[in-house]
C-alpha positions in Angstrom: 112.9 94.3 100.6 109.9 93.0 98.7 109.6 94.2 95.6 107.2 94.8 93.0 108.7 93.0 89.7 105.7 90.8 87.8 104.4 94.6 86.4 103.7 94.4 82.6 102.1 97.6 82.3 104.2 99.4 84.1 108.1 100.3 85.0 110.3 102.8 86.4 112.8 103.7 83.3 115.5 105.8 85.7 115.0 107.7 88.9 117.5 110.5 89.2 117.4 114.1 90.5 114.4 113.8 92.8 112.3 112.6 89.9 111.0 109.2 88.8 110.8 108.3 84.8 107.8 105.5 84.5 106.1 103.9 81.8 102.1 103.3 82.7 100.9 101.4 79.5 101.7 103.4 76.3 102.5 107.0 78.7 105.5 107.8 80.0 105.4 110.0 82.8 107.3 112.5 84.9 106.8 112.4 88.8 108.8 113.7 91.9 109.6 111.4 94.2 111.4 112.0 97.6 113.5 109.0 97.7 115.3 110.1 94.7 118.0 112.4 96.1 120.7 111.2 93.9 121.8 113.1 90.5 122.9 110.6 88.2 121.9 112.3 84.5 119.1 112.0 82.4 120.7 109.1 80.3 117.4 107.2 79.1 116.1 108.7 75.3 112.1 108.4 77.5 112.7 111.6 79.5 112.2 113.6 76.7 109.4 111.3 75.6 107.6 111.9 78.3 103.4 112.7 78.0 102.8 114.1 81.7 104.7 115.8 84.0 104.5 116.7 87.4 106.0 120.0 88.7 106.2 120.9 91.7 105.0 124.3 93.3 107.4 126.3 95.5 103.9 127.2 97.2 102.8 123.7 97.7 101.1 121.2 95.8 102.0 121.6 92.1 100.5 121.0 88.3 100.9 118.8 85.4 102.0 119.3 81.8 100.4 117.5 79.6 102.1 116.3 76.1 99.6 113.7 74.8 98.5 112.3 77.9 94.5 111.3 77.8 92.5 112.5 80.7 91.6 108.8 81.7 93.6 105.5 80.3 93.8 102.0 81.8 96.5 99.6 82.5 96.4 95.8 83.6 98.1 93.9 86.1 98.3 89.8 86.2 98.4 88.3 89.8 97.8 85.7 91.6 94.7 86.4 92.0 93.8 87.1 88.5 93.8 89.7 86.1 92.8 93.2 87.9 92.5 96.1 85.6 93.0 99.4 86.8 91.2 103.1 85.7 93.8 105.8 85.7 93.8 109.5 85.7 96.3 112.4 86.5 95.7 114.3 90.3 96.2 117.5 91.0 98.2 116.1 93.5 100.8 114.1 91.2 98.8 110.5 91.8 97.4 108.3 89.1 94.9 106.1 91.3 97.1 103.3 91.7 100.6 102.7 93.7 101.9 100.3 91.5 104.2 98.6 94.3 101.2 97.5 96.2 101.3 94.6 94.0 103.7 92.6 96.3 101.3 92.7 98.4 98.4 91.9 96.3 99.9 88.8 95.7 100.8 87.8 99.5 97.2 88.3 100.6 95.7 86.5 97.1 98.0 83.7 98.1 96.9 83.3 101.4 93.3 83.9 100.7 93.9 80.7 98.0 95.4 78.7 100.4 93.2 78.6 102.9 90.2 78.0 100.7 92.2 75.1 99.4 92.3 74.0 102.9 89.1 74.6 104.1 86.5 73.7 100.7 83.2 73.6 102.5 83.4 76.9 104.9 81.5 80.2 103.7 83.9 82.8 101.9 86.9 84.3 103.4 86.1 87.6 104.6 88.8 90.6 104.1 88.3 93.8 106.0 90.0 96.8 103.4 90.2 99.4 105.6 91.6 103.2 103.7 90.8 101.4 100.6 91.5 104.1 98.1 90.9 103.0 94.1 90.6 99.4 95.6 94.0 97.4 94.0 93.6 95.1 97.0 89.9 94.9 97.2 90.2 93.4 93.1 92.6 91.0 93.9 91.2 89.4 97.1 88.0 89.2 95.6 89.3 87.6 92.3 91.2 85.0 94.8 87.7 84.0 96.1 87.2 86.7 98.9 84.2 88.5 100.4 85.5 91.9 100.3 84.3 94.7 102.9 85.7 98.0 100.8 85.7 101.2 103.5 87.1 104.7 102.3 85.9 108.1 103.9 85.8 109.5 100.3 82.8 108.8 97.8 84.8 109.4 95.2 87.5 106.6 95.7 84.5 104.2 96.5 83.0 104.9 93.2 86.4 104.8 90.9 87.2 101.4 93.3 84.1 99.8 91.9 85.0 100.7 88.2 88.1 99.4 88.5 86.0 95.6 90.0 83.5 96.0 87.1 86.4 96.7 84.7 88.0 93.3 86.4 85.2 91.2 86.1 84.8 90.7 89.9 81.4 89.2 90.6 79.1 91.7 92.5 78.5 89.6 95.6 82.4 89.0 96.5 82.3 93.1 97.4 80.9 95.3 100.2 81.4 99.2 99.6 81.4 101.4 102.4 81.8 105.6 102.1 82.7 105.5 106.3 85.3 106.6 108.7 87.3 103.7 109.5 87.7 103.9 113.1 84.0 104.4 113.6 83.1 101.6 111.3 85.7 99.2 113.2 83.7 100.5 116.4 80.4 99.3 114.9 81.5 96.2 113.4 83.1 94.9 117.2 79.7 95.9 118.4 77.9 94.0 116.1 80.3 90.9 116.5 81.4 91.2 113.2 84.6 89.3 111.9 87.2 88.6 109.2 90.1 86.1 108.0 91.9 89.0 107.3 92.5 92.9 107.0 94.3 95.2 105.5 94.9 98.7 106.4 96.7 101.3 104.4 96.1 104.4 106.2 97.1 108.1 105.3 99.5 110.4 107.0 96.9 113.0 107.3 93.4 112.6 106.4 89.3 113.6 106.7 86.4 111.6 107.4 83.5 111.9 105.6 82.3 114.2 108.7 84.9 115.8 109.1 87.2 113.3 111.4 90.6 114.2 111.7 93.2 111.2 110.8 96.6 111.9 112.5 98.7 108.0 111.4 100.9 108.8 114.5 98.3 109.4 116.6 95.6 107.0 115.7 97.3 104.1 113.8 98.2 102.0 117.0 94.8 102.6 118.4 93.3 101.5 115.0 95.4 98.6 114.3 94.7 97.2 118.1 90.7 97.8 117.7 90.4 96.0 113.9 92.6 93.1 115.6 89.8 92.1 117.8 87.6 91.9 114.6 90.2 88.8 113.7 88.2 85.6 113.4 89.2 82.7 115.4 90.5 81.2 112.1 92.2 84.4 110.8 94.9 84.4 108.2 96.7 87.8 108.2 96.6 91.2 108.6 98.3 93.8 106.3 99.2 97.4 107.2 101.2 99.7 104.8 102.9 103.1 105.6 104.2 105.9 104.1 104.5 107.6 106.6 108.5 108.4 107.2 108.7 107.6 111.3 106.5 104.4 110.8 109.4 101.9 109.6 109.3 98.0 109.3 110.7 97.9 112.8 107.8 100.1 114.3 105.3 98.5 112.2 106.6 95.1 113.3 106.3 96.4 117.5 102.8 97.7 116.7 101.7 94.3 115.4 103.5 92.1 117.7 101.8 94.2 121.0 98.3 94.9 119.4 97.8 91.2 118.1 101.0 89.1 118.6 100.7 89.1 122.4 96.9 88.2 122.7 96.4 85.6 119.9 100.3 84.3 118.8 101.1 84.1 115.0 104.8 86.2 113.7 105.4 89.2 112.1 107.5 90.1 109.2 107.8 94.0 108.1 109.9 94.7 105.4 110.4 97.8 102.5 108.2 97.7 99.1 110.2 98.4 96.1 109.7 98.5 92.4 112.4 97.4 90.2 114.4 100.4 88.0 115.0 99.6 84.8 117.9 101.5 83.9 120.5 100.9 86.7 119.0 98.1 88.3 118.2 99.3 91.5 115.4 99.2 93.7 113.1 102.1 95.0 111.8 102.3 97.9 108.5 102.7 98.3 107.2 102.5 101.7 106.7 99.5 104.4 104.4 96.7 105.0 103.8 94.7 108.4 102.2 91.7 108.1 101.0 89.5 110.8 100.3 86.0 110.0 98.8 83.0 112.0 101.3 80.0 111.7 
């Protein structure tokens, strides 16, 4: 598993009952979590500390109660890629505008990104494609590495909190590229236009809308997806980075998708693995999700 463990600003206390305790900056909060089938007691002194929690509705969705949680606060994570600093706010739909074990992967691509412009000093900037961009975590980091960031997100309002959280960061203004599009059409324009990237990430949804109304179905679409933005791979292309959440897409799936869409026609390997953060109290790991990454060797 790769895990999650340079945080700072944040921690999981204790994960027990199908509830996650975590620390973001001075709040301690109270989320459900799905992984968390185990009921081990409320041991830590923090769940009664707690300054938000999440409830869940027996008719869907649910609502938070609030104990001296702020409507908007910030937290700051140090990477390789430099320091990113991150907006925050509670959703009606438990989020915070930032998955917090995304950092693992932060670091792999702001690695890469550095090493191949230690490598290659005199070329123009390595390009990343962000494609389901969300708040933009990856979008700060790659550009802090030295990226040109393309930022695409079919919702205006993740665009604009994405480019609070680069100001916020310090990011200069002409590493980033923000897009309010649906991904697969933008992909479509971008092979068209001849378009291409050292690398691209891809963190799509389960279930989502374009900004027209385009209907995202990740089983249906992702391997249709991942095979088009593979063709917008330069000739000296780095990696490409696609997350799940999604239950039926595991590292093994992910690892087949990206060993037929770009594997077969260009070479490189794969590695697909679980995300985890670190929990404090018990020392285990919590799963978090998977990555597939593709890398040119």
């Amino acid at each position: 598993m790769w895990v999650a463990d340079k945080w700072k600003d944040y921690e999981v206390l204790d994960a027990t009952g199908g509830e996650k305790l975590e620390r973001w900056g001075d709040y301690i909060l109270v989320r459900p979590d799905p992984q968390v089938i185990w009921d081990t007691g409320r041991r830590a002194p923090e769940w009664k500390q707690a300054n938000g929690h999440y409830h869940r509705s027996s008719k869907g969705g649910g609502s938070w109660e609030m104990n001296g949680l702020p409507e908007e606060w910030s937290i700051a994570y140090q990477g390789e890629g430099g320091d990113l600093q991150f907006r925050l706010k509670p959703f009606a739909f438990k989020h915070t505008g930032v998955f917090p074990e995304q950092a693992v992967n932060w670091d792999w691509c702001a690695g890469r990104i550095q090493k191949w412009q230690e490598k290659n000093p005199d070329s123009e900037p390595f390009r990343v494609l962000n494609l389901f961009a969300y708040t933009g975590g990856a979008t700060v980091s790659a550009a802090l590495a030295g990226a040109h960031v393309t930022h695409v997100d079919a919702s205006k309002g993740m665009v604009g909190w994405a480019k609070e959280n680069a100001l916020a960061s310090d990011v200069p203004t002409e590493r980033t590229r923000w897009l309010v599009d649906d991904c697969k059409k933008f992909v479509e324009r971008e092979i068209r236009r001849g378009n291409s990237y050292e690398g691209i990430i891809m963190d799509p949804p389960s279930y989502g809308r374009g900004p027209k109304g385009e209907i995202w179905k990740i089983e249906e679409c992702v391997f249709e997806l991942i095979t088009l933005a593979g063709k917008l791979l330069s000739e000296k292309a780095v990696f490409f980075l696609i997350n799940s959440y999604t239950t039926g897409l595991q590292p093994a799936v992910l690892t087949y998708m990206l060993g037929e869409a770009i594997v077969a026609g260009r070479g490189g390997i794969v590695e697909s693995d679980e995300i985890g953060l670190p929990v404090r109290k018990n020392g285990l790991v919590l799963p978090c999700g998977a990555s597939g990454r593709w890398m040119n060797v």
